[in-house]
ZALO-140114 format. One line per field, with one value per residue (C-alpha): residue in three letters; x, y, z. Coordinates in nm, 2 decimals, padded with zeros to 4 digits, always signed. Layout:
N
resn: ALA, ...;
px: X, ...;
py: Y, ...;
pz: Z, ...;
This chain:
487
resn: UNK, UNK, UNK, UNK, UNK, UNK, UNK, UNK, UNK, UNK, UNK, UNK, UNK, UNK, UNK, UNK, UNK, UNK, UNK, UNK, UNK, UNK, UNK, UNK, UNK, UNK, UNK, UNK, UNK, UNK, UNK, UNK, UNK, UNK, UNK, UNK, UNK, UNK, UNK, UNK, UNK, UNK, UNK, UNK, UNK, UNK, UNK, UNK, UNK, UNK, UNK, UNK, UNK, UNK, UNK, UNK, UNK, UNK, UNK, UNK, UNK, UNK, UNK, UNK, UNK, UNK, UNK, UNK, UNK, UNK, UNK, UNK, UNK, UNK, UNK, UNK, UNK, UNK, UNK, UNK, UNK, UNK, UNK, UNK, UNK, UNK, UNK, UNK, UNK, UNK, UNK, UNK, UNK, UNK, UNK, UNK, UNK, UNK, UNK, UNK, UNK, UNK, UNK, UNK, UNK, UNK, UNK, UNK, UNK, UNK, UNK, UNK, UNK, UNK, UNK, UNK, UNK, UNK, UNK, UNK, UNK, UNK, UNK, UNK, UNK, UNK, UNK, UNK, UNK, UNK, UNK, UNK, UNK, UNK, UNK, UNK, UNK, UNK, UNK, UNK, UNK, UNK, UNK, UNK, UNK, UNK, UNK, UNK, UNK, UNK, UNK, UNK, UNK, UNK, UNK, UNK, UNK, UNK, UNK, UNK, UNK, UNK, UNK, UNK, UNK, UNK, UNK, UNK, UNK, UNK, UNK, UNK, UNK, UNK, UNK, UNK, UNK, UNK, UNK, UNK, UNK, UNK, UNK, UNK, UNK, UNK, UNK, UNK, UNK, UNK, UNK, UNK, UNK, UNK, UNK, UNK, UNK, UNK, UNK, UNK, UNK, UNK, UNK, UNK, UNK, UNK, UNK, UNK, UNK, UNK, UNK, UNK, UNK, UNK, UNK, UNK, UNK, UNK, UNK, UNK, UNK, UNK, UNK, UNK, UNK, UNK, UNK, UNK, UNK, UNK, UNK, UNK, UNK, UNK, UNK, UNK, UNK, UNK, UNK, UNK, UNK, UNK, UNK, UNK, UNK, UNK, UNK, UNK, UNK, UNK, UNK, UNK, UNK, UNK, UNK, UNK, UNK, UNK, UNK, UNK, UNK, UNK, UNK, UNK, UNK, UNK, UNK, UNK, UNK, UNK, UNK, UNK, UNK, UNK, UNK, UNK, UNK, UNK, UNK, UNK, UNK, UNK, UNK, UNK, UNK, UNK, UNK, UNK, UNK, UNK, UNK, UNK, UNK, UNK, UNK, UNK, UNK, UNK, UNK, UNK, UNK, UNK, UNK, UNK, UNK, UNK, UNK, UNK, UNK, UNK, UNK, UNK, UNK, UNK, UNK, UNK, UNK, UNK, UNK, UNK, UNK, UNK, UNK, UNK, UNK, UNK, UNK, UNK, UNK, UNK, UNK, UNK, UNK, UNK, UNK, UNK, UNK, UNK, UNK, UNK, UNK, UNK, UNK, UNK, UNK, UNK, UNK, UNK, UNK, UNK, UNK, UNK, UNK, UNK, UNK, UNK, UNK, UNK, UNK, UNK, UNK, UNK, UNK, UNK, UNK, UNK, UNK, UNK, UNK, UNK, UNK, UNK, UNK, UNK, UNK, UNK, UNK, UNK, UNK, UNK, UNK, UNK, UNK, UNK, UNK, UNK, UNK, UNK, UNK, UNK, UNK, UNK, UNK, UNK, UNK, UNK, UNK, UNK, UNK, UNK, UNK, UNK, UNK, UNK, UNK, UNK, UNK, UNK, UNK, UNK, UNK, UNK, UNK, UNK, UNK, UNK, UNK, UNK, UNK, UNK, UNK, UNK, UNK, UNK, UNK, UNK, UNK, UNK, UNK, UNK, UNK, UNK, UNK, UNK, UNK, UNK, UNK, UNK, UNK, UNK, UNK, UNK, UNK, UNK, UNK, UNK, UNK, UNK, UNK, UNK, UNK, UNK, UNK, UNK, UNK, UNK, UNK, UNK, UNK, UNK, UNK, UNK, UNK, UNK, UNK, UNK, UNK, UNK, UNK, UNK, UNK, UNK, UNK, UNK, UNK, UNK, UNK, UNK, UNK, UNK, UNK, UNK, UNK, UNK, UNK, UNK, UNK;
px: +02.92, +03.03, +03.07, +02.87, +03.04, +03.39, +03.31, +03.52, +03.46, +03.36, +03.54, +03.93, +04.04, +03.79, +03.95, +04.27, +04.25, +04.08, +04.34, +04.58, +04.40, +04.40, +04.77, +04.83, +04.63, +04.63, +04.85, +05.16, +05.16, +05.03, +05.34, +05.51, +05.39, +05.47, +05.85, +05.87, +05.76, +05.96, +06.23, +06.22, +06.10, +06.41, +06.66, +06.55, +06.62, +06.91, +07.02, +06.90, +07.03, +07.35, +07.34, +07.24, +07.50, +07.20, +07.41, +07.09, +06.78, +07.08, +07.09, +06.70, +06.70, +06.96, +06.71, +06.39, +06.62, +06.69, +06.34, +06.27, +06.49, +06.32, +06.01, +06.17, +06.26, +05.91, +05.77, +06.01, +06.02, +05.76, +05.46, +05.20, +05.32, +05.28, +04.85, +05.02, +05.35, +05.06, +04.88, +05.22, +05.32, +04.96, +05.01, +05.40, +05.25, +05.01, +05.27, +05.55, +05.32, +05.10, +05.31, +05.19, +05.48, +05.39, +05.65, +05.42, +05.22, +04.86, +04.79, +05.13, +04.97, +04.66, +04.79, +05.04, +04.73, +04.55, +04.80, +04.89, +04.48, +04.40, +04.69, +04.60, +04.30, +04.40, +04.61, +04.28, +04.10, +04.32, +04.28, +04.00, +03.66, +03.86, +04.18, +04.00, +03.74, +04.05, +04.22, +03.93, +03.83, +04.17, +04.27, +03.99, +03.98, +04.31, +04.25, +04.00, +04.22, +04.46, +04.16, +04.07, +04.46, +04.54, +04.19, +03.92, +03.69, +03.54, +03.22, +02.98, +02.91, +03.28, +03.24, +02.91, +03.01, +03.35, +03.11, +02.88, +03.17, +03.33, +03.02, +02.95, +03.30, +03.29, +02.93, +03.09, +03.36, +03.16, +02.92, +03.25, +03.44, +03.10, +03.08, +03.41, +03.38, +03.07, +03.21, +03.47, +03.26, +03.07, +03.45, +03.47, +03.18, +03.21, +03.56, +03.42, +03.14, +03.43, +03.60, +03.33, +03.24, +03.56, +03.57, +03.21, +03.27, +03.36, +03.22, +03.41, +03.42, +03.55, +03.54, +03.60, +03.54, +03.43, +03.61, +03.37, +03.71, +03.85, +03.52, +03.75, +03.74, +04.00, +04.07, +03.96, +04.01, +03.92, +03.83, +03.93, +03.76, +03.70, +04.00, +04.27, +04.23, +04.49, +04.55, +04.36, +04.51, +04.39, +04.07, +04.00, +04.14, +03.90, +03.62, +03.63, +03.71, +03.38, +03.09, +02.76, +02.44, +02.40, +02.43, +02.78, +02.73, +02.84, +03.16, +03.14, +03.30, +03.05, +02.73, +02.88, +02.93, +02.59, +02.43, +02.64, +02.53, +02.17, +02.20, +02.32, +02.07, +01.80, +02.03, +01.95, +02.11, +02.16, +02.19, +02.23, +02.18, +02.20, +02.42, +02.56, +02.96, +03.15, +03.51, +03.84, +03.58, +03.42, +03.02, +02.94, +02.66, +02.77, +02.61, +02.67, +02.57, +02.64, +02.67, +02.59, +02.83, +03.12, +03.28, +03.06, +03.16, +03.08, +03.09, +03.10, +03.05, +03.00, +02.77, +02.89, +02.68, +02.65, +02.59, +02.48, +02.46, +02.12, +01.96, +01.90, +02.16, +02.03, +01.88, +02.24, +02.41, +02.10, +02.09, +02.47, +02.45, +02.18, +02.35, +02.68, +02.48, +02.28, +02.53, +02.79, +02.48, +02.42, +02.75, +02.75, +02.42, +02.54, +02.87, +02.72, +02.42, +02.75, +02.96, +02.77, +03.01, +03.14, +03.32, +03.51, +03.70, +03.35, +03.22, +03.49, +03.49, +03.15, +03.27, +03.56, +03.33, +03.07, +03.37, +03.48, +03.15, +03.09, +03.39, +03.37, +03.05, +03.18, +03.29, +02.85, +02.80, +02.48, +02.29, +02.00, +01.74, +01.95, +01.77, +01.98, +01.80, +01.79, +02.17, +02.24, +01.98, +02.26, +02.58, +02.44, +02.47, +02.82, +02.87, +02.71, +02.92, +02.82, +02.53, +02.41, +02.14, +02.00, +01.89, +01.77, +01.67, +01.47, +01.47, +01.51, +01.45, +01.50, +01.94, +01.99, +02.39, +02.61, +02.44, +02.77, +03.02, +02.78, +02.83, +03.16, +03.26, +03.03, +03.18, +03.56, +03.44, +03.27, +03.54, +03.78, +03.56, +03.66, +03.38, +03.07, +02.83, +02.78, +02.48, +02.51, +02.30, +02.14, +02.08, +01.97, +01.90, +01.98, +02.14, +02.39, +02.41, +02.55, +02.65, +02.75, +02.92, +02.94, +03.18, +03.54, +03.85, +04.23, +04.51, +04.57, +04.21, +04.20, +04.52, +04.44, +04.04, +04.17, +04.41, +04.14, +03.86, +04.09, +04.01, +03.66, +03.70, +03.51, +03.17, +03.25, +03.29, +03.44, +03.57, +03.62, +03.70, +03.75, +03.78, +03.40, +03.27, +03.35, +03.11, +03.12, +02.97, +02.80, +02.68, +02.32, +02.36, +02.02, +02.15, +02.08, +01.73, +01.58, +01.80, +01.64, +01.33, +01.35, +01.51;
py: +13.51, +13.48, +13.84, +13.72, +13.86, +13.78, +13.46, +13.56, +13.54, +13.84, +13.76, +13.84, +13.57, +13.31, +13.38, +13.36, +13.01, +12.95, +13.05, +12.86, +12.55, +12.59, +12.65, +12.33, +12.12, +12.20, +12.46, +12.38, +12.01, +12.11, +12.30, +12.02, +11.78, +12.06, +12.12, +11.69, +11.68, +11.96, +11.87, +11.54, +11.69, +11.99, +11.70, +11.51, +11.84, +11.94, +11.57, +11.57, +11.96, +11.82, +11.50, +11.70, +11.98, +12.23, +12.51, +12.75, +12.49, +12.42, +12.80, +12.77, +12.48, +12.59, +12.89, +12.65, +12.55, +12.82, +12.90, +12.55, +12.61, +12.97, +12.76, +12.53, +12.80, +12.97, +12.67, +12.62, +12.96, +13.20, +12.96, +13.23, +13.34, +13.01, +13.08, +13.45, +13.23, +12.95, +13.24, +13.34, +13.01, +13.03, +13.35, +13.24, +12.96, +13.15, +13.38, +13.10, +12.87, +13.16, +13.19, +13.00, +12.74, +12.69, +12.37, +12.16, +11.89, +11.93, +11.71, +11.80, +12.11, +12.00, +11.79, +12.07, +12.30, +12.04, +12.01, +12.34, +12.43, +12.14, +12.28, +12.60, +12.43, +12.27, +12.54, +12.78, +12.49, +12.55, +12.92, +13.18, +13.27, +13.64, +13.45, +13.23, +13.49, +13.73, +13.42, +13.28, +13.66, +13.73, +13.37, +13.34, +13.72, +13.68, +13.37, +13.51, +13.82, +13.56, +13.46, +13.76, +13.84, +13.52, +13.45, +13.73, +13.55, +13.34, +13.29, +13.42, +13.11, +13.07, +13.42, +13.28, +12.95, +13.16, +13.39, +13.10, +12.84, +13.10, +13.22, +12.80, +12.82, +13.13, +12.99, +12.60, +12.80, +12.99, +12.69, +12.48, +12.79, +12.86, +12.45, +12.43, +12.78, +12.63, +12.26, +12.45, +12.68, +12.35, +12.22, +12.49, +12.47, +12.06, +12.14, +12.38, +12.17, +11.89, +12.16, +12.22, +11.80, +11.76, +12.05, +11.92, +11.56, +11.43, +11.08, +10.79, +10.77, +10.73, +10.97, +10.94, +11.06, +10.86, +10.99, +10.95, +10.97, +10.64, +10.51, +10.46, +10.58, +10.86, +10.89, +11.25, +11.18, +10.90, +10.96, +10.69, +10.45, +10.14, +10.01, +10.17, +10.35, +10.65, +10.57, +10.52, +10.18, +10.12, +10.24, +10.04, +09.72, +09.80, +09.81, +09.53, +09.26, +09.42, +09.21, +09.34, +09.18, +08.83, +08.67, +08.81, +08.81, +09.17, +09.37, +09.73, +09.86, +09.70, +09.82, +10.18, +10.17, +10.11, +10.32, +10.64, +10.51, +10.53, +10.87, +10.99, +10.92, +11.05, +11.37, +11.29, +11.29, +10.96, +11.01, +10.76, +10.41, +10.13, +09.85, +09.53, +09.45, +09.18, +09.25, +09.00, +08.80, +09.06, +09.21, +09.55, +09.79, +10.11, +10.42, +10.50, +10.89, +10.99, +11.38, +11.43, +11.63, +11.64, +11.37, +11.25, +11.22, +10.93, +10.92, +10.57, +10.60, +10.41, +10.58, +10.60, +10.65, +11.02, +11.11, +11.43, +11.63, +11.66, +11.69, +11.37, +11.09, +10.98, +10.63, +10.47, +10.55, +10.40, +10.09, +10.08, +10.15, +09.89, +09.62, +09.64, +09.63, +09.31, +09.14, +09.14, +09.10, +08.77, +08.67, +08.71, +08.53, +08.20, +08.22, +08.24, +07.97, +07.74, +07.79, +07.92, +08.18, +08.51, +08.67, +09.03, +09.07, +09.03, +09.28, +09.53, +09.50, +09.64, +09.90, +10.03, +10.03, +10.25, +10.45, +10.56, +10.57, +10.84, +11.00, +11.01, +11.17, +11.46, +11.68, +11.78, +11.91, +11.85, +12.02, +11.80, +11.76, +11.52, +11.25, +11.09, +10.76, +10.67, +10.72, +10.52, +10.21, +10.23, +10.25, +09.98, +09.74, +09.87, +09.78, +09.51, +09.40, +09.74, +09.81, +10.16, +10.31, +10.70, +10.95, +11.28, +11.60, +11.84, +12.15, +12.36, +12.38, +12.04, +11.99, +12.08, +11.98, +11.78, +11.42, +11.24, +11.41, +11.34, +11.00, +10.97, +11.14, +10.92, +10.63, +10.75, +10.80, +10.43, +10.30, +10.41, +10.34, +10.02, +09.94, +09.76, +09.96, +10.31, +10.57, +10.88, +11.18, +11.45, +11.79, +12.05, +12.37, +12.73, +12.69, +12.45, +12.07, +11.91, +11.53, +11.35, +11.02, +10.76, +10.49, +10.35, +10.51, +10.50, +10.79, +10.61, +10.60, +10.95, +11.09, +10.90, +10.99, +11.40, +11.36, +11.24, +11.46, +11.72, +11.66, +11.79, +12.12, +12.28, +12.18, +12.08, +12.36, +12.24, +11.89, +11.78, +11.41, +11.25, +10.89, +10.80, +11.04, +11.25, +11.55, +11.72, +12.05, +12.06, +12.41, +12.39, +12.52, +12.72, +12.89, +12.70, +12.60, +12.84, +12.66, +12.30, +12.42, +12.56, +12.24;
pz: +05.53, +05.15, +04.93, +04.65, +04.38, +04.49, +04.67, +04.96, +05.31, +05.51, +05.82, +05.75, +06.03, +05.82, +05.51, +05.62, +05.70, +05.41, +05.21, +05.46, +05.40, +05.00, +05.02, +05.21, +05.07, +04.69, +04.58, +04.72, +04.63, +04.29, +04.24, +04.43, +04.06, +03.85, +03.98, +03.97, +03.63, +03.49, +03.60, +03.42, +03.12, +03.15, +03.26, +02.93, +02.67, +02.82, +02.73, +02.41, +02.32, +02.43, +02.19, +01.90, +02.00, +01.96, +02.16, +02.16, +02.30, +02.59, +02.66, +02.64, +02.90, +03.16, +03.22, +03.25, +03.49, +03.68, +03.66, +03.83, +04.12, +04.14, +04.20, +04.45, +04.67, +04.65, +04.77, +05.04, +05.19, +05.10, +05.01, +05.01, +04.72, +04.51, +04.45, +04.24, +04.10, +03.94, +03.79, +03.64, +03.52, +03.31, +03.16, +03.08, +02.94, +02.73, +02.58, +02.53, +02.31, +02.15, +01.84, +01.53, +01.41, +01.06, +01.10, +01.35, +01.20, +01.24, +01.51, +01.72, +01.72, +01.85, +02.11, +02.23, +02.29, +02.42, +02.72, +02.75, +02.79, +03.03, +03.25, +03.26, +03.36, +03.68, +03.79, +03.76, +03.99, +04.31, +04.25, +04.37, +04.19, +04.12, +03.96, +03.75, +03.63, +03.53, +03.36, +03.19, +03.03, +02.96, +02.79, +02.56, +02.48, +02.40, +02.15, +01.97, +01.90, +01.75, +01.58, +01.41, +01.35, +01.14, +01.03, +01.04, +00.75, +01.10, +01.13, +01.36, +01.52, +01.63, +01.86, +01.98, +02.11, +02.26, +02.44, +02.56, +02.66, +02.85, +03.00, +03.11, +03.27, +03.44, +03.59, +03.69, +03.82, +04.02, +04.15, +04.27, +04.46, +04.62, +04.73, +04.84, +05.05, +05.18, +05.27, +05.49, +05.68, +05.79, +05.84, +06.03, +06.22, +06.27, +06.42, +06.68, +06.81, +06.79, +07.04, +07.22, +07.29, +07.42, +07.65, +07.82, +07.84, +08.19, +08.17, +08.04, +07.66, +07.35, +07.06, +06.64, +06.35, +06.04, +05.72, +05.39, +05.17, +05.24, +05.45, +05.81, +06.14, +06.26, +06.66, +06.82, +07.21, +07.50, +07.86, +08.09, +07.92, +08.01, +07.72, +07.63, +07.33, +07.24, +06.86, +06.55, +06.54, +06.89, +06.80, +06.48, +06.69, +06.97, +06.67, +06.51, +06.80, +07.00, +06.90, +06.92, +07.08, +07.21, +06.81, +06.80, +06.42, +06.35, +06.52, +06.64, +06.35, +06.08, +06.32, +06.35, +05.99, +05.89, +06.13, +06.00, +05.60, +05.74, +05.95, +05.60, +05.38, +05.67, +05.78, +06.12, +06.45, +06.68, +07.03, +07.37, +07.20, +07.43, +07.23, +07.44, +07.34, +07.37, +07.38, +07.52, +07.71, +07.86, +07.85, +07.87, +07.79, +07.60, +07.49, +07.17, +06.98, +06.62, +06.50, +06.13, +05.98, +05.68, +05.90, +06.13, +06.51, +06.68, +07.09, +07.23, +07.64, +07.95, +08.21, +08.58, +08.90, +08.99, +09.35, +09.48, +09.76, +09.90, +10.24, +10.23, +10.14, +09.81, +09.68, +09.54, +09.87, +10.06, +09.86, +09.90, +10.29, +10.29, +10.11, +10.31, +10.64, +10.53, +10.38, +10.70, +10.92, +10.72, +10.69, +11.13, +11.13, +10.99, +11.09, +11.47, +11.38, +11.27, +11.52, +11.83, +11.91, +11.82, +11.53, +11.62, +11.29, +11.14, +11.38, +11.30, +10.91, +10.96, +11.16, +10.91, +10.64, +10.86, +10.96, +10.63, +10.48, +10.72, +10.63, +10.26, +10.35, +10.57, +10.24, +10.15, +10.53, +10.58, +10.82, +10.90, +11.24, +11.44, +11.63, +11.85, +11.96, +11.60, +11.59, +11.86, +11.75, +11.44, +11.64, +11.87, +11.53, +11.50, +11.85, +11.98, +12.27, +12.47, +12.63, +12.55, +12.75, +12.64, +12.83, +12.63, +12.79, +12.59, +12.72, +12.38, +12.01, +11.82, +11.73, +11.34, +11.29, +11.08, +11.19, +11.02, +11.23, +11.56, +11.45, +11.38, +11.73, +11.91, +11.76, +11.86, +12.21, +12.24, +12.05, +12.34, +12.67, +12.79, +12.98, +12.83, +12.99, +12.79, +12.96, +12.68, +12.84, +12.60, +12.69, +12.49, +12.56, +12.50, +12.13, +12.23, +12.30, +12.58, +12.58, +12.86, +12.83, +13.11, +13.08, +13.23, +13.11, +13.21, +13.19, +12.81, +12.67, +12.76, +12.61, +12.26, +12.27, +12.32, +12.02, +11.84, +11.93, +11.76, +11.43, +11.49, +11.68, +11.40, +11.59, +11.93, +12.17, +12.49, +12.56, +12.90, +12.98, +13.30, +13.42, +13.41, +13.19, +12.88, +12.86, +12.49, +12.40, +12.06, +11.86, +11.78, +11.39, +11.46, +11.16, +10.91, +11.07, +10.78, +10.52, +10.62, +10.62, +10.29, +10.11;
């Protein structure tokens, strides 16, 4: 919020970096011209005062000198005092130049007033509404003092038009502080939601700013984007090789470009536009949003599968699942229809990919009604060399458990059996799961199926494995029976 009289900001922290920003960006280079130019212009008296051995304009110079380097050492070390040193250089000016010099030509006089007033001028436009009101009242009051000194016969007009012209400066000056506080605030404000966007953005992207000022695109951040893009340079490359659409007419750059002029004139927002690139040979579709602001942010982003956990495994994963099974059961097919015999390394790609499809799956923990026929319909795919038979024994409440890890263990037990012929017995009852295993195993098998059993202690309760059969207990997660039934 503004004081309206003062035209400062309310908040302390606010103004402060206001006042930061006006010292970086306009005062001190200001003072940066006027040391520069000074210097040439002190350089070129103390030359000529020297020539024309004028002993007292030298004396006069050496101290605009020393009042130069005075300057240069506010500017380097204490630049918060350079908005108060300008104000001083005005009234310095004011008092140096104030007395009549009934030697000057008309029109030297003129111009040297002329000068001295336009300066005064621009060093009043990088100060504060308070500064130039108190220079602007004191300057002409001042004037018109003179005035009435050397010539009080004026006419009445003359104090009018004073009063009014300062009044119409006072007022523009007022208008322009107030617009430039303003413009910052939204700075301000553009900078935080700038913050915020690049706090809350996980998905692949690429974000810039468009500068009005010189009409170009300025680099903010990217997020493993599809190219790299780390520099402005990169950025504005990236831009204007990406063609847009299928006519391939128009680059990125030129299509961003006209959308941000139109957003403009309709002070609107652009959000999620699908656009089609063409960049070093490749196609891509990209979504692209536009933030109105005093530089407009532009988000360019490429939109990535999400997966979720849910009770049940969701669509993309099913597709996915689906695909893989087909496409190796396809591949068998006409391999076998070709050749009239069979492929194992065909057989066991499947397998892997079920394996660690499974696995990535472990991290949800789902706890799900487990049937175990339709398990084994899918591990007989994954097997088809054994012949597995199912017995199940009902005696309790239906099993609720982590049906990935169920799989996963069944398929390191059938993966170590050596025998072709696999009877799995069910029985359930009393909160617990009991399976029994029939198949052929030596002293080795058993050893390596143990170590591996280990990595799933969490639900299996006893393992006990002998030659013919392994018999596993299970916990019933009754527990989370109330959970299911909710979801």
């Amino acid at each position: 919020m503004l004081n309206k009289y003062t035209l400062t900001f309310k908040d302390k922290i606010l103004e402060q970096k206001y006042q930061d920003f006006q010292t970086q960006q306009k005062r001190k280079p200001l003072l940066q011209k006027i040391i520069f130019t000074t210097f040439i212009v002190i350089i070129t008296k103390l030359i000529s005062s020297i020539i024309n051995f004028s002993y007292k304009e030298i004396y006069f110079t050496i101290g605009y000198l020393a009042g130069n380097i005075g300057l240069i050492v506010i500017f380097k070390f204490q630049p918060q005092w350079i908005r108060w040193v300008l104000m001083m250089i005005n009234y310095i000016l004011l008092f140096v130049y104030s007395e009549p010099d009934d030697g000057k030509a008309q029109f030297q006089y003129q111009l040297a007033s002329a000068l001295i007033i336009s300066f005064q001028f621009i060093v009043m436009r990088t100060g504060e509404f308070i500064d130039t009101l108190i220079q602007v009242v004191s300057f002409y009051s001042f004037y018109f003092i003179y005035l009435l000194l050397y010539q009080p016969n004026f006419s009445i007009s003359v104090a009018l038009a004073t009063f009014l012209v300062v009044f119409l400066l006072i007022i523009t000056f007022y208008e322009n502080v107030s617009a430039e506080r303003s413009k910052f605030q939204l700075t301000i404000v553009d900078d935080k939601w700038e913050e915020v966007l690049q706090n809350i953005l996980v998905e692949p992207c690429v974000m810039f700013s468009f500068n009005y000022l010189n009409s170009s695109f300025i680099f903010k951040r990217s997020i493993e984007f599809m190219f790299t893009i780390e520099t402005t340079d990169q950025l504005k490359q990236f831009l204007r090789k990406s063609k847009v659409n299928q006519d391939k007419k128009i680059n990125l750059e030129d299509f961003i470009y006209k959308k941000v002029k139109e957003l403009e004139s309709d002070h609107m927002q652009l959000w999620n536009q699908k656009v089609t690139i063409y960049y070093e040979k490749k196609v891509q579709d990209v979504y692209f949003s536009i933030l109105q602001g005093t530089s407009p942010i532009i988000l360019i982003k490429v939109k990535q599968f999400k997966f979720q956990s849910n009770e049940k495994v969701s669509d993309i994963e099913n597709q996915y699942q689906y695909k893989y099974k087909m496409l190796i059961k396809s591949i068998l097919l006409q391999l076998r229809l070709v050749g009239q015999f069979q492929f194992p390394a065909l057989t066991a790609i499947f397998k892997i990919i079920m394996y660690h499809y499974l696995l990535e799956k472990l991290e949800y923990k789902q706890i799900t009604k487990i049937k175990i026929d339709k398990i084994i319909n899918q591990l007989r795919l994954v097997y088809p060399q054994k012949q597995i038979s199912v017995e199940i024994l009902q005696l309790g409440s239906p099993i609720f458990g982590q049906r990935d890890s169920l799989c996963l263990i069944l398929m390191e037990v059938f993966e170590t059996i050596l025998s072709n012929q696999i009877h799995l017995k069910v029985i359930n009852q009393h909160g617990s799961t009991q399976l029994q295993i029939y198949g052929v195993l030596n002293e080795r098998a058993k050893e390596k199926l143990k170590s591996r059993l280990l990595n799933y202690q969490s639900i299996l309760e006893n393992v006990d494995i002998t030659d013919l059969c392994v018999n596993l207990g299970i916990t019933n997660e009754m527990q989370s029976l109330d959970w299911v039934i909710k979801q």
